[in-house]
C-alpha positions as CSV (number, residue, x, y, z in Angstrom):
1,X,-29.0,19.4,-3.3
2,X,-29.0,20.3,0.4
3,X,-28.5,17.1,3.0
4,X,-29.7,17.8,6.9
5,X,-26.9,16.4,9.3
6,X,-25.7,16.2,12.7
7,X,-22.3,16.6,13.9
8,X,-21.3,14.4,16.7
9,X,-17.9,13.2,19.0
10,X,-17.6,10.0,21.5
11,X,-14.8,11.4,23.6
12,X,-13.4,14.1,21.0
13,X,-13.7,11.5,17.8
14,X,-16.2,13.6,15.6
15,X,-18.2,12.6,12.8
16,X,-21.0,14.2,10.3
17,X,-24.0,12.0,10.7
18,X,-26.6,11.9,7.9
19,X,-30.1,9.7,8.0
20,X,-30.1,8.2,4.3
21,X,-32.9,5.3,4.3
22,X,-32.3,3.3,1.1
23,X,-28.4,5.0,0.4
24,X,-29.5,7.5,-1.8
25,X,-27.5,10.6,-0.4
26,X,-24.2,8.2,-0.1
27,X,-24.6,7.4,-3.8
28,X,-25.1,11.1,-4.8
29,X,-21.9,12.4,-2.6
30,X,-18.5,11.3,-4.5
31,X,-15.4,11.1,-2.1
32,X,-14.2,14.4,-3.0
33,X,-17.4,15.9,-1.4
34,X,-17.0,13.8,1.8
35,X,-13.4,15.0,2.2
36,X,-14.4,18.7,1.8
37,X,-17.6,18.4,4.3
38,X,-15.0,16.4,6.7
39,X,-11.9,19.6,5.9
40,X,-11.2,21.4,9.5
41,X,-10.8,24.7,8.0
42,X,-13.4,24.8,4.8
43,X,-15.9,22.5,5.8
44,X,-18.1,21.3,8.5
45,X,-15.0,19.5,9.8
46,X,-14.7,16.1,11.4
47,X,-12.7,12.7,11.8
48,X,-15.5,10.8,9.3
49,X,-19.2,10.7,7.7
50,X,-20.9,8.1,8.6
51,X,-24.9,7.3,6.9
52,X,-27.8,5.7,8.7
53,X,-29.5,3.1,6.4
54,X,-31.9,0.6,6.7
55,X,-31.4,-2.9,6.5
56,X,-33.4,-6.1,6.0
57,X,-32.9,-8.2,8.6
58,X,-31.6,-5.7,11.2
59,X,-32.2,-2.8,12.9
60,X,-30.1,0.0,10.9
61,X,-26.5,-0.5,8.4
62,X,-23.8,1.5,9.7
63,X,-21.9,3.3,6.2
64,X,-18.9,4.9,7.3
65,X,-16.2,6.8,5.7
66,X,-13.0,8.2,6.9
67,X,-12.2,12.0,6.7
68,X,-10.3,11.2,3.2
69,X,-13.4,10.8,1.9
70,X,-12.9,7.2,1.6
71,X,-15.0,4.0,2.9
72,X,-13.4,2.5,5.7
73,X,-13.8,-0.2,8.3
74,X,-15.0,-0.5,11.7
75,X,-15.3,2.9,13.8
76,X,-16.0,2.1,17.3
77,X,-16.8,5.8,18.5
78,X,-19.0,6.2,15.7
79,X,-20.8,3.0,16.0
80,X,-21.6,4.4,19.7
81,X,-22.5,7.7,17.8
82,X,-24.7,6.1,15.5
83,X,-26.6,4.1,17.9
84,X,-27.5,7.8,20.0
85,X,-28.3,9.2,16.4
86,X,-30.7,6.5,15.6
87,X,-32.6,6.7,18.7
88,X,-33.0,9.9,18.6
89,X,-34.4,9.6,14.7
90,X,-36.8,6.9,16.5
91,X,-35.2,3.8,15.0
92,X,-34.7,2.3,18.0
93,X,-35.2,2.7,21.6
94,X,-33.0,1.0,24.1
95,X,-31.1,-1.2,22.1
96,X,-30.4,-2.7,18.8
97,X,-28.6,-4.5,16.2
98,X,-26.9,-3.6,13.4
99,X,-24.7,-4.2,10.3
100,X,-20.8,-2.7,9.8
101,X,-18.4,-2.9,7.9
102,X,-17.1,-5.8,9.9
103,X,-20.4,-7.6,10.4
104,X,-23.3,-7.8,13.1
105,X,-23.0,-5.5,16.4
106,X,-25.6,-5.5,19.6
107,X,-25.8,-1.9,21.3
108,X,-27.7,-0.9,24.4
109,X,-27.8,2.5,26.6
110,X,-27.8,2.6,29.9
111,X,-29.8,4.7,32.6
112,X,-27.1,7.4,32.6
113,X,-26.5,7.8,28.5
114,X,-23.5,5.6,28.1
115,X,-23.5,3.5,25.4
116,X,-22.4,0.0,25.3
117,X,-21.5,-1.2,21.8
118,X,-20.5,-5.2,21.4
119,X,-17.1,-5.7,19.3
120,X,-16.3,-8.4,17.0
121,X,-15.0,-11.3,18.7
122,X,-10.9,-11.1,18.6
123,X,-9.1,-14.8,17.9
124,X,-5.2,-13.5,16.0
125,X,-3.2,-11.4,18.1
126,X,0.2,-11.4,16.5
127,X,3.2,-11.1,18.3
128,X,6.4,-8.7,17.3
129,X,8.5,-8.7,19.5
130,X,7.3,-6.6,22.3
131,X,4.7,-5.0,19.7
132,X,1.1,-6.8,19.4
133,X,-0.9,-6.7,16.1
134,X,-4.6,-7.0,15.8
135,X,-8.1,-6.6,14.3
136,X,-10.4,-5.2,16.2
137,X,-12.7,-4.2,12.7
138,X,-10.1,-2.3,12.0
139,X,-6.4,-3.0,11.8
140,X,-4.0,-2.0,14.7
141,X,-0.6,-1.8,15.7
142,X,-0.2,-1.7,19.5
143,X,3.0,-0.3,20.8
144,X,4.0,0.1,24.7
145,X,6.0,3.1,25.6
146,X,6.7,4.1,29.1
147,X,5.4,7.6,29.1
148,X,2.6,10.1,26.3
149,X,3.4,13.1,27.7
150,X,6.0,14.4,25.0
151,X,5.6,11.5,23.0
152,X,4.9,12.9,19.0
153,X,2.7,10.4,18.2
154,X,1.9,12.0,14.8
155,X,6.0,11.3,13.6
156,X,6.0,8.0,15.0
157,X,2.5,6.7,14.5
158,X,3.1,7.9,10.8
159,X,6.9,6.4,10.4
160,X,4.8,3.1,11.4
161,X,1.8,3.0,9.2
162,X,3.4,4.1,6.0
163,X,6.6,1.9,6.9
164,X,7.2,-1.1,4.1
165,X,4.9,-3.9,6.0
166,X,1.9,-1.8,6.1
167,X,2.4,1.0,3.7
168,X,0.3,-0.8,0.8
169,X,-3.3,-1.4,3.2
170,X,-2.3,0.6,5.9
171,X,-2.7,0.1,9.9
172,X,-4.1,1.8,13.0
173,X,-1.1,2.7,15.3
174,X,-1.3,3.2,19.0
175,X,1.0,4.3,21.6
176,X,0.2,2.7,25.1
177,X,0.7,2.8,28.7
178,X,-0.7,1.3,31.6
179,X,-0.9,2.2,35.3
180,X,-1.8,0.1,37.8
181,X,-5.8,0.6,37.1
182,X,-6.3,2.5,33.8
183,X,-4.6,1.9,30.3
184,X,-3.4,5.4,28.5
185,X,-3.8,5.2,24.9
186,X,-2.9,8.2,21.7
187,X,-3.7,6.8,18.7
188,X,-3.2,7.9,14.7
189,X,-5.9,6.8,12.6
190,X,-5.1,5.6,8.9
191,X,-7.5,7.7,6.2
192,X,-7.3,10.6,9.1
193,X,-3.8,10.5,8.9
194,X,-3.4,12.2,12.0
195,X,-3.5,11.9,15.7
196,X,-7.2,11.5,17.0
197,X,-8.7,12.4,20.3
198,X,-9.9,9.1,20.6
199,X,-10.4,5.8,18.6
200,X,-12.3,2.8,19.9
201,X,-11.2,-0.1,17.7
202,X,-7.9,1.5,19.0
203,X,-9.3,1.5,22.8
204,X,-10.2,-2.1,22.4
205,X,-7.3,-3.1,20.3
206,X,-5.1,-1.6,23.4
207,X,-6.7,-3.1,25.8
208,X,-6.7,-6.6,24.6
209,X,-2.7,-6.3,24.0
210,X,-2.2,-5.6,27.2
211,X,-4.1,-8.1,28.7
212,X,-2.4,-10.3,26.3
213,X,0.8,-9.5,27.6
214,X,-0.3,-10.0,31.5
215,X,0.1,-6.0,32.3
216,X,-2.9,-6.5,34.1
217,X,-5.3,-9.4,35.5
218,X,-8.8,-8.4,35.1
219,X,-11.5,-8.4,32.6
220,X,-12.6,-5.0,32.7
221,X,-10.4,-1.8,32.1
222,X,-10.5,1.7,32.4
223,X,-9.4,3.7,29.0
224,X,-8.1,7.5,28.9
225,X,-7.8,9.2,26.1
226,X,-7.0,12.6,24.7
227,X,-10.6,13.3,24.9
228,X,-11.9,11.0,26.9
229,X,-12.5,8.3,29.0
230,X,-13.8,4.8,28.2
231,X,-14.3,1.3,29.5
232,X,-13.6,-2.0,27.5
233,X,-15.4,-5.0,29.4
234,X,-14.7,-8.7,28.1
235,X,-14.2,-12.7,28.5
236,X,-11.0,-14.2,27.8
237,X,-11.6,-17.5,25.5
238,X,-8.7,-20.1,24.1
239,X,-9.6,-18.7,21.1
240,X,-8.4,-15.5,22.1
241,X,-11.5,-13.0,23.5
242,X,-15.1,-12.6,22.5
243,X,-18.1,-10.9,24.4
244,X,-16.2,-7.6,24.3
245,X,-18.2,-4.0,25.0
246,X,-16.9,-0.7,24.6
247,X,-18.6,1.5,26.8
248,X,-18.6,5.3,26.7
249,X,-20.4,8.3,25.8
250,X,-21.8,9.9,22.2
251,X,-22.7,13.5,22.7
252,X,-24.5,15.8,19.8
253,X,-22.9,18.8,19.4
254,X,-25.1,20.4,17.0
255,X,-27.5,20.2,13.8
256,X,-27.2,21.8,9.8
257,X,-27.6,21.5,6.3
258,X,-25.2,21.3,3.8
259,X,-25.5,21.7,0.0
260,X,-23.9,19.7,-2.9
């Protein structure tokens, strides 16, 4: 069987995009066959797969799997992917709704390209001491360190995520610093297991920490990453914070078919 694709990256997070109407290619490709097409050195390579499928009541369901070939939760780069994919498969034009792992999410694109994808509202940040966790539809660990440069985040983000709390469901770990206008972030994705160039549950998760711990007063922030910048915008509630956007590019990098 050969499957058309696309392969694309929102700031360095890449994924293998594939339009499958009713789900049929998703149920024909086993998780052994994700993880090869997602393998850096033997297949196309990327950080996940993620399938474009129709949906009742909305405009598109968002599938996504990580690059271990198995399904995962929320991606925000690759919702922001998705959305340029499906306009460009004439799905949608301007902006849309559709279903994730983690429920219902509005998207829109601006003049320029950017795309704004809405997050799930955020009401349980959980305090560790000076660490924050949270769910941002996907599970994070926020840690504040004073500089990336030399940090190894792939040691330390791994110590934490396979460490006895989270070992058994696993957890999103990010490293974080903020300067006076932008917050840094480096990030190592559970089901990668590596550092990414990017992660925007991560983005959002780190933003929201530190706004949480009053390391800055606004309600809009500027993001860097390793490949990338971003914006998260949002409204602070005494729930915790809803009406959140993450805001940043989704760039094709190019087009192929692959045979199972």
């Amino acid at each position: 069987m050969e499957i058309s694709f696309e392969k694309y990256h929102g700031t360095g997070n890449d994924f293998i995009l594939i339009e499958d109407l009713n789900g049929t290619i998703e149920k024909k490709l086993n998780s052994s066959q994700i993880k090869s097409a997602c393998d850096r050195h033997f297949g196309i390579g990327a950080d996940g797969m993620i399938f474009l499928q129709k949906s009742a009541n909305h405009d598109f369901t968002m599938s996504y799997f990580n690059s271990d070939g198995k399904r995962s939760s929320m991606c925000g780069n690759g919702g922001r992917c998705i959305v340029h994919f499906a306009k460009s498969k004439k799905w949608i034009k301007k902006s849309c709704s559709f279903m994730a792992y983690d429920g219902l999410h509005e998207a829109k694109i601006d003049r320029e390209g950017l795309i704004y994808l809405k997050m799930s509202n955020v009401d349980d940040l959980q305090n560790l001491g000076k660490d924050v966790y949270l769910d941002t539809g996907s599970p994070h660990f926020v840690r504040f360190v004073d500089e990336l440069k030399a940090f190894d985040v792939f040691k330390k983000g791994r110590s934490i995520r396979f460490s006895k709390r989270f070992e058994k469901k696993g957890t999103n770990v990010n490293f974080v610093m903020n300067s006076r206008l932008t917050t840094h972030v480096a990030t190592y994705e559970r089901g990668v297991e590596a550092e990414t160039l990017s992660c925007g549950t991560g983005v959002v998760a780190s933003v929201l920490a530190s706004r949480s711990k009053n390391l800055f007063k606004t309600n809009k922030r500027k993001v860097s990453t390793k490949g990338g910048r971003l914006e998260v915008q949002f409204d602070v509630s005494e729930m915790g914070f809803d009406n959140i956007w993450l805001i940043g590019p989704a760039v094709k990098v190019f087009e192929g078919k692959m045979k199972i």
